[in-house]
C-alpha positions as CSV (number, residue, x, y, z in Angstrom):
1,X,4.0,-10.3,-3.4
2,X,1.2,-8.6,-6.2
3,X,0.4,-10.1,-9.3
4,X,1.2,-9.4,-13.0
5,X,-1.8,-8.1,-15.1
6,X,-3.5,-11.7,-15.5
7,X,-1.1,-14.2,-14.2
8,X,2.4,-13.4,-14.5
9,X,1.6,-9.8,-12.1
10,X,0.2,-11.9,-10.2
11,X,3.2,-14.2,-9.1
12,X,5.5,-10.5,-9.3
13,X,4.3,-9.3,-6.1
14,X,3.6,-13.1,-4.6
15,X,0.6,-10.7,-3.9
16,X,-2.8,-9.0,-6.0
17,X,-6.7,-9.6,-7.7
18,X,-9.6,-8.0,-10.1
19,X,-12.8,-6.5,-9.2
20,X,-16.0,-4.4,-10.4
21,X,-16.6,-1.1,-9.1
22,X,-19.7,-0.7,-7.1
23,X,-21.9,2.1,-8.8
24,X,-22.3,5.6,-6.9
25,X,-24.7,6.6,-4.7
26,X,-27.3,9.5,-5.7
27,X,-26.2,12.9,-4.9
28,X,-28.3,14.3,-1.9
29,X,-31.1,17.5,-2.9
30,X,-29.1,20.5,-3.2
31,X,-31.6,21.8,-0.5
32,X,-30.8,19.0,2.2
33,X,-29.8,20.2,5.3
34,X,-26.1,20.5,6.0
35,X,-24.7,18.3,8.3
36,X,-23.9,19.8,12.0
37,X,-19.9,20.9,11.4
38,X,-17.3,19.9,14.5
39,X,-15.7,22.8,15.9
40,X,-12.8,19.9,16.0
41,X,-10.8,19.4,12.3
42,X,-11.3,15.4,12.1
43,X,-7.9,13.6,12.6
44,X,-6.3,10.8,11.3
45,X,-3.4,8.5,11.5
46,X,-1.0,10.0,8.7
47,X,2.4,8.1,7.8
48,X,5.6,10.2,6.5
49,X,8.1,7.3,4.6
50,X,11.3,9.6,4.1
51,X,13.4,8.2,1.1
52,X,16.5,8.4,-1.0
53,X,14.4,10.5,-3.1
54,X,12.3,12.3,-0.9
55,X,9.5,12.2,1.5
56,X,6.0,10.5,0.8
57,X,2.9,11.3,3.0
58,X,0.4,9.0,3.7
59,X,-3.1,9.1,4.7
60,X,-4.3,5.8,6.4
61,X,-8.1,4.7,6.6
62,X,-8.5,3.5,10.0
63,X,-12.3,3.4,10.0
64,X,-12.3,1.2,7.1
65,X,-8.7,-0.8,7.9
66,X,-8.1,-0.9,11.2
67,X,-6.4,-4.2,11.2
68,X,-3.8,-3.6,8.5
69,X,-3.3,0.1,9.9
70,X,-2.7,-1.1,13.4
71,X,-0.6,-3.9,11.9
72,X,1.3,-0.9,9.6
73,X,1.7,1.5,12.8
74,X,3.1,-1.4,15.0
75,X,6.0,-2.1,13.0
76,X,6.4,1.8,12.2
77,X,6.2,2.8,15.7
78,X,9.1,-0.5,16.0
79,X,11.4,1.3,14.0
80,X,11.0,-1.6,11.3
81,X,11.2,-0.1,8.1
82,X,13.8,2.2,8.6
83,X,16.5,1.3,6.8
84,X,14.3,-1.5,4.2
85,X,14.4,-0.8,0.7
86,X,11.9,-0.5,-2.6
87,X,13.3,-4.5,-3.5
88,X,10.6,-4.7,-6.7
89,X,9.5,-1.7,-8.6
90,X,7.8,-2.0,-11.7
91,X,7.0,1.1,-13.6
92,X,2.9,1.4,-14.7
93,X,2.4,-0.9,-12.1
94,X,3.5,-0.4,-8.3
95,X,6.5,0.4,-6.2
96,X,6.6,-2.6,-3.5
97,X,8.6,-1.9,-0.2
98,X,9.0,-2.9,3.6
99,X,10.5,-6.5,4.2
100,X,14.2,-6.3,2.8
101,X,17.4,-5.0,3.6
102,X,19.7,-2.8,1.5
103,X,21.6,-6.0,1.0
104,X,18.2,-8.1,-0.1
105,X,18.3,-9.9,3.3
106,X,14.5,-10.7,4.4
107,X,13.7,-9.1,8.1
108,X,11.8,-11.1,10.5
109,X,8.2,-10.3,11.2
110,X,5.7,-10.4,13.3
111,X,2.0,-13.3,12.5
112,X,0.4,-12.4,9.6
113,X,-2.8,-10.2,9.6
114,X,-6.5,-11.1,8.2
115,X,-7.0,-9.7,4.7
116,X,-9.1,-6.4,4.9
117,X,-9.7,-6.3,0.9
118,X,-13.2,-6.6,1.4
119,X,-13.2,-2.9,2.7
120,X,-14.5,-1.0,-0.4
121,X,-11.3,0.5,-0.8
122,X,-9.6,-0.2,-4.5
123,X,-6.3,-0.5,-5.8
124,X,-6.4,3.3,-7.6
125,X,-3.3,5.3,-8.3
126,X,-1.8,6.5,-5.1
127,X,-3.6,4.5,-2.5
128,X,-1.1,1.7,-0.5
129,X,-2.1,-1.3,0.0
130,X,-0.4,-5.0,1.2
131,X,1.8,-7.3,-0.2
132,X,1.4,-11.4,0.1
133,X,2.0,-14.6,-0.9
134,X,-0.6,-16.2,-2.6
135,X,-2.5,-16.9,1.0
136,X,-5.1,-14.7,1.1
137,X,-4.1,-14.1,4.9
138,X,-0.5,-13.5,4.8
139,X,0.5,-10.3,4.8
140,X,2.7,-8.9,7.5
141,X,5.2,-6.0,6.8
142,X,5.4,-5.5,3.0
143,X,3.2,-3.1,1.3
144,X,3.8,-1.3,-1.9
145,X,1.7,1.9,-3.5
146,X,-0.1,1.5,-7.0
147,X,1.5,4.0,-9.4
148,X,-2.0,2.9,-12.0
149,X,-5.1,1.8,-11.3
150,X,-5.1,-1.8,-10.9
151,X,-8.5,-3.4,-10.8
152,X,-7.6,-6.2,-10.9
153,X,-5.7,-6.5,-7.4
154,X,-9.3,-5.4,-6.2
155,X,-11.7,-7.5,-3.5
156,X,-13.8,-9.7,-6.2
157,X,-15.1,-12.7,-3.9
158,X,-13.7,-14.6,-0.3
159,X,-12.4,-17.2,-2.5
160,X,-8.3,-17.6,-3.2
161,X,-7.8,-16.0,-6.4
162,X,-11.0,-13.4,-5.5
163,X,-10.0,-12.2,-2.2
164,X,-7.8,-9.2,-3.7
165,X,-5.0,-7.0,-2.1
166,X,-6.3,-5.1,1.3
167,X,-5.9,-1.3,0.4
168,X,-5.7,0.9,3.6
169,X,-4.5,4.5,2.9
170,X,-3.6,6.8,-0.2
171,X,-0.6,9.2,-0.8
172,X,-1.9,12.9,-0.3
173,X,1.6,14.3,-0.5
174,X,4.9,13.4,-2.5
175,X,3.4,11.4,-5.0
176,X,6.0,12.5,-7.7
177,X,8.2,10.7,-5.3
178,X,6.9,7.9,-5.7
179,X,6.7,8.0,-9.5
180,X,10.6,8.8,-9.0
181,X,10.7,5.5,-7.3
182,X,9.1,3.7,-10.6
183,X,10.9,4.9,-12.9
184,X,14.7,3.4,-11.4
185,X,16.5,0.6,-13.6
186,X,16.1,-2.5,-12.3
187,X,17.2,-6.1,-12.4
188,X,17.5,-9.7,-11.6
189,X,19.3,-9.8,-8.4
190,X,19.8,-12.5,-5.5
191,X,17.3,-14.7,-6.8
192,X,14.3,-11.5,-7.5
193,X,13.3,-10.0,-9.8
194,X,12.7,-6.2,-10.7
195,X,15.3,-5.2,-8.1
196,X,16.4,-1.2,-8.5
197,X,20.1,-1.3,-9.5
198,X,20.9,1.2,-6.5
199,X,18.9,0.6,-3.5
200,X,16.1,2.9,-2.9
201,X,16.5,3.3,1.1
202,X,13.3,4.3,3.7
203,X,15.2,6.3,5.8
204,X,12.8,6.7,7.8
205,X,8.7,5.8,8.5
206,X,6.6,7.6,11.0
207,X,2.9,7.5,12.3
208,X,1.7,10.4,14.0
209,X,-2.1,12.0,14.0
210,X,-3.0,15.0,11.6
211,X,-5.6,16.8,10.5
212,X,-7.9,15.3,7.6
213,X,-7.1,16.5,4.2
């Protein structure tokens, strides 16, 4: 579920879009008042996916995906993932996990969730976002991490083809993990495509609440 870098992407992942960045804001006066700090470090939902090749920390944006992160941290807290695989990896592209089994069976899953791509968040390096068919509103466990930045999986319009890929998170820790991860072989295997030749396991995926980095 993504899509390759036009159209052919674009079936790879059964899941992605393009989008224009929104300019910056102006920078405040450098003698503006500083905001009143919390004697509390602000938390946040933080996922650790342990791998065959190490572990990858997550930061998840509840505030601007609460959906998808709720949706994430059900099937986490489930025990779902443990055990899926990385099933399509494509290096300079993404890394696209959470769905099958070592031995490329599909899991079952729970309804699909509403598309969050309209969040402001983009498709940069590092950040993970969900995988889906080519209904807007069908993602449900899969999600991969972007190992480029791919504007074009980005939130363009609430049409079919403009809707995008709903980003929710970005990797703060073991990113050269994940570029591990890309750089596998692959093949054609059990009817899918860009398949590592030896599974890449999630032993493990956690939620728990940490500090904000």
């Amino acid at each position: 579920m993504i899509l390759v870098q036009s159209v052919v992407l674009s079936m790879v992942l059964a899941a992605c879009g393009s989008a224009t960045q929104a300019e910056p804001s102006a920078q405040a006066p450098s003698n503006a008042a500083p905001a009143a700090q919390s004697t509390q470090a602000q938390q946040y939902n933080q996922a650790v996916i342990d791998t065959d090749y190490g572990k990858i920390v997550v930061q998840l944006d509840t505030q601007k995906a609460p959906q998808t992160v709720a949706n994430f941290k059900a099937y986490a807290e489930q025990g779902f993932y443990n055990g899926t695989i990385f099933h399509r990896v494509i290096d300079g592209f993404m890394i696209q996990g959470g769905g099958f089994t070592a031995e490329m069976q599909e899991k079952t899953t729970a309804a699909p969730i509403a598309n969050e791509a309209d969040n402001g968040l983009t498709n940069d390096i590092g950040t993970i976002a969900m995988a889906r068919t080519a209904d807007p509103h069908s993602a449900s466990s899969q999600f991969f991490i972007n190992v480029a930045d791919n504007d074009f999986l980005n939130h363009t319009g609430k049409t079919r083809q403009g809707y995008g890929y709903a980003v929710f998170g970005k990797v703060v820790s073991g990113m050269e993990v994940v570029n591990k991860i890309a750089k596998v072989r692959t093949r054609d295997h059990m009817g899918h495509q860009n398949v590592p030749v030896e599974p890449v396991r999630i032993r493990s995926l956690t939620v728990s609440t940490a500090p904000q980095q």
